[in-house]
Each structure stands twice: as C-alpha cells, then as structure tokens.
PyMOL commands that place a pseudoatom at each C-alpha (Angstrom):
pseudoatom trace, name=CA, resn=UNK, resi=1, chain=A, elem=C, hetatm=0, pos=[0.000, 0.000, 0.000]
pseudoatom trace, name=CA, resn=UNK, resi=2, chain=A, elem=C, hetatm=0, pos=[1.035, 3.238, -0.753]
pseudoatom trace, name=CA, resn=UNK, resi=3, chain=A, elem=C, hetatm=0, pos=[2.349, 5.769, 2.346]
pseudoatom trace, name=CA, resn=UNK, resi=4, chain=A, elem=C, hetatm=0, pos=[0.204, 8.969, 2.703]
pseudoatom trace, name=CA, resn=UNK, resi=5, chain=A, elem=C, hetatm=0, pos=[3.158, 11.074, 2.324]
pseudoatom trace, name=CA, resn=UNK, resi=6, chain=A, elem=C, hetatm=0, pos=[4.177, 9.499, -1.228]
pseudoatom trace, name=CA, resn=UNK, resi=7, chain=A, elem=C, hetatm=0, pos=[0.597, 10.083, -2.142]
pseudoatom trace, name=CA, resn=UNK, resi=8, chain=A, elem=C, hetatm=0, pos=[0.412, 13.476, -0.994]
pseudoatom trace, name=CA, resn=UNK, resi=9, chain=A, elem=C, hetatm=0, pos=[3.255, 14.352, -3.065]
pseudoatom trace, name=CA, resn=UNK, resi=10, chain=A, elem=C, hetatm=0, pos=[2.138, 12.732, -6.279]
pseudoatom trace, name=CA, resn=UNK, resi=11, chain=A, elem=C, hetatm=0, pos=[-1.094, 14.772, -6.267]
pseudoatom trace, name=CA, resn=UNK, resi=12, chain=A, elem=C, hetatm=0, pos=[0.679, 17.848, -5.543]
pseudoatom trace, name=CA, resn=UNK, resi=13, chain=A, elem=C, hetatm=0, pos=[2.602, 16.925, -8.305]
pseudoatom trace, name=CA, resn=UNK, resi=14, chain=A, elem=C, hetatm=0, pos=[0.375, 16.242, -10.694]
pseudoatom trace, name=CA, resn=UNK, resi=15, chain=A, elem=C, hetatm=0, pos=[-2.130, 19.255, -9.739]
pseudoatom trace, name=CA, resn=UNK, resi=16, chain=A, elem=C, hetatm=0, pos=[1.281, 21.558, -10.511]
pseudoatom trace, name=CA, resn=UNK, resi=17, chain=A, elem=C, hetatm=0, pos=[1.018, 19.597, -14.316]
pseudoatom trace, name=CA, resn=UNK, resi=18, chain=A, elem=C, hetatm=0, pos=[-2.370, 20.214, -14.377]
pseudoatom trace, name=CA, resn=UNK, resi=19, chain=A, elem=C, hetatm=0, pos=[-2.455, 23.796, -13.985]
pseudoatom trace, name=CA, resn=UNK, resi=20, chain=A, elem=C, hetatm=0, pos=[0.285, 24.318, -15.950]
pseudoatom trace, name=CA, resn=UNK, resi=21, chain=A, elem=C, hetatm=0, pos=[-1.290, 22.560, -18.883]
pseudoatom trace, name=CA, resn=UNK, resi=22, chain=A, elem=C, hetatm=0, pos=[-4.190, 24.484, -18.171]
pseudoatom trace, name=CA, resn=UNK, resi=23, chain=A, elem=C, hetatm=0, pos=[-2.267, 27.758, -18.268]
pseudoatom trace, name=CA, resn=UNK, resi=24, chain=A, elem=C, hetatm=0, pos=[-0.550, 26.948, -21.720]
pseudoatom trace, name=CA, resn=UNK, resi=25, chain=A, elem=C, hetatm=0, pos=[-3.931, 26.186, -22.958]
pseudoatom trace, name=CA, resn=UNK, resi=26, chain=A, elem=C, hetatm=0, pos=[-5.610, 29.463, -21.866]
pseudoatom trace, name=CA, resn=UNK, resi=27, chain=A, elem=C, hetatm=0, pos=[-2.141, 31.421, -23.460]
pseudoatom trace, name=CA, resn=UNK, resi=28, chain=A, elem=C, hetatm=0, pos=[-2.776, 29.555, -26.866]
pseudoatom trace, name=CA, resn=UNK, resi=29, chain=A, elem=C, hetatm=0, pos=[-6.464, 29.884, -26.935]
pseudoatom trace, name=CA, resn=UNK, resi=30, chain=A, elem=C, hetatm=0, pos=[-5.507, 33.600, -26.660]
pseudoatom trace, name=CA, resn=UNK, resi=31, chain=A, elem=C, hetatm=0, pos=[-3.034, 34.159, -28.927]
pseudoatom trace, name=CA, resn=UNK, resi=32, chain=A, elem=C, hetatm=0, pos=[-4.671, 32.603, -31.808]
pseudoatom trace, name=CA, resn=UNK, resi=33, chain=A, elem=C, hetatm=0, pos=[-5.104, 35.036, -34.705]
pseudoatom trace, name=CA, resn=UNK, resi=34, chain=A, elem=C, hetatm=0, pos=[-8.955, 33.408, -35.194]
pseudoatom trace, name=CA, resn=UNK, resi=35, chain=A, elem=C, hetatm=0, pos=[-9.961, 34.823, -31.861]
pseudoatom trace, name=CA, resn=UNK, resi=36, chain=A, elem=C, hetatm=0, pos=[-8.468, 38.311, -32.415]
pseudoatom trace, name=CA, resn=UNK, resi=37, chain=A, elem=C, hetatm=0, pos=[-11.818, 39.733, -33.787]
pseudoatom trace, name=CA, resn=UNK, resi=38, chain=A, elem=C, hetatm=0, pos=[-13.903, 39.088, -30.678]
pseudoatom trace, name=CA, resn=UNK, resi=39, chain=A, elem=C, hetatm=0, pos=[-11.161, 39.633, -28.303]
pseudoatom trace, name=CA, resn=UNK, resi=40, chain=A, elem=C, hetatm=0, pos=[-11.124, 43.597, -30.044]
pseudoatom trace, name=CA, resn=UNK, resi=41, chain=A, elem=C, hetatm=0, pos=[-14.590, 43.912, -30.015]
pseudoatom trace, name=CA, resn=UNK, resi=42, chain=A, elem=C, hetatm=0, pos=[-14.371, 42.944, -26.416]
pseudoatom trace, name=CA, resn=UNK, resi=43, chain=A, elem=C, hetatm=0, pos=[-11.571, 45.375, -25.594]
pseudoatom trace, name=CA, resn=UNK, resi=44, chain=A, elem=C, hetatm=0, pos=[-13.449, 48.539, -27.425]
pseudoatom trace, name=CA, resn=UNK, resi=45, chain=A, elem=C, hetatm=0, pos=[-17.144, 47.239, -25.983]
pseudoatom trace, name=CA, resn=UNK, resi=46, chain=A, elem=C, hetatm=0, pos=[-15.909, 48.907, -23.113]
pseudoatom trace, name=CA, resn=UNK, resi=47, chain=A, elem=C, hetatm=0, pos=[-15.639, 52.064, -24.248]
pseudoatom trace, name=CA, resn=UNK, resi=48, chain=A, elem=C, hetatm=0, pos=[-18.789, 52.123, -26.911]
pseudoatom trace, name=CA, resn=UNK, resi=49, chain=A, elem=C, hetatm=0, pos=[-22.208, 53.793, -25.479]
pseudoatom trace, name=CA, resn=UNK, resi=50, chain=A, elem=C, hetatm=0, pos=[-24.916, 51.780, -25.971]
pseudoatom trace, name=CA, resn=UNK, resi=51, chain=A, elem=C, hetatm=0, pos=[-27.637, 50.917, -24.084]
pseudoatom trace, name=CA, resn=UNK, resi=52, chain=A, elem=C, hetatm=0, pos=[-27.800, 47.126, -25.355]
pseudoatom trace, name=CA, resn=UNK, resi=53, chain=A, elem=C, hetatm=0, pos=[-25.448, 44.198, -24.537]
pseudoatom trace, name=CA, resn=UNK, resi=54, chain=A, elem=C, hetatm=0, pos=[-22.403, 43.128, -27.224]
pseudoatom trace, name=CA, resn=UNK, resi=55, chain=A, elem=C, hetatm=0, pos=[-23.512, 40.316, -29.869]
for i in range(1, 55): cmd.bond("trace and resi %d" % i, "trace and resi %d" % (i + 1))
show_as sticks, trace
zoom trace
C-alpha cells in the first residue's frame, strides 16, 4: 500500500502539471489570430455607449 506522504506528493505533483497545462492552454487559446476579432470587439465594448449588450 502506498504511504500517505508518497501520495500526498504525487497529487501535488500532478495538480502543478495540471495547472500548468491548463495555463498553456488558456495562453494559446488567446493568442490565436482566429480569436483576435472578438477579443477587439471585447476590448473597445468597453468604451462604446450603448444601451444594449455586445452580440
């Protein structure tokens, strides 16, 4: 059987790969040319005034 310690440092192991993997995936999904569009609109919504929500 596996010790508590050893397990306690594989899933604080692993959690540090998973949010790392999550963290490259957020930085790719953003710096995709595909998304600049929205990501422009969303940056200038800000400063457009209308009464209505973006599209």
């Amino acid at each position: 059987m596996i010790e508590h310690a050893a397990m306690v440092l594989l899933s604080k192991s692993m959690g540090v790969v998973y949010f790392f993997c999550v963290f490259v995936a957020v930085i790719i999904y953003a710096c995709l040319p595909r998304n600049k569009k929205s990501f422009d609109q969303a940056a200038k919504s800000i400063l457009m005034d209308e009464d209505k929500p973006c599209p």
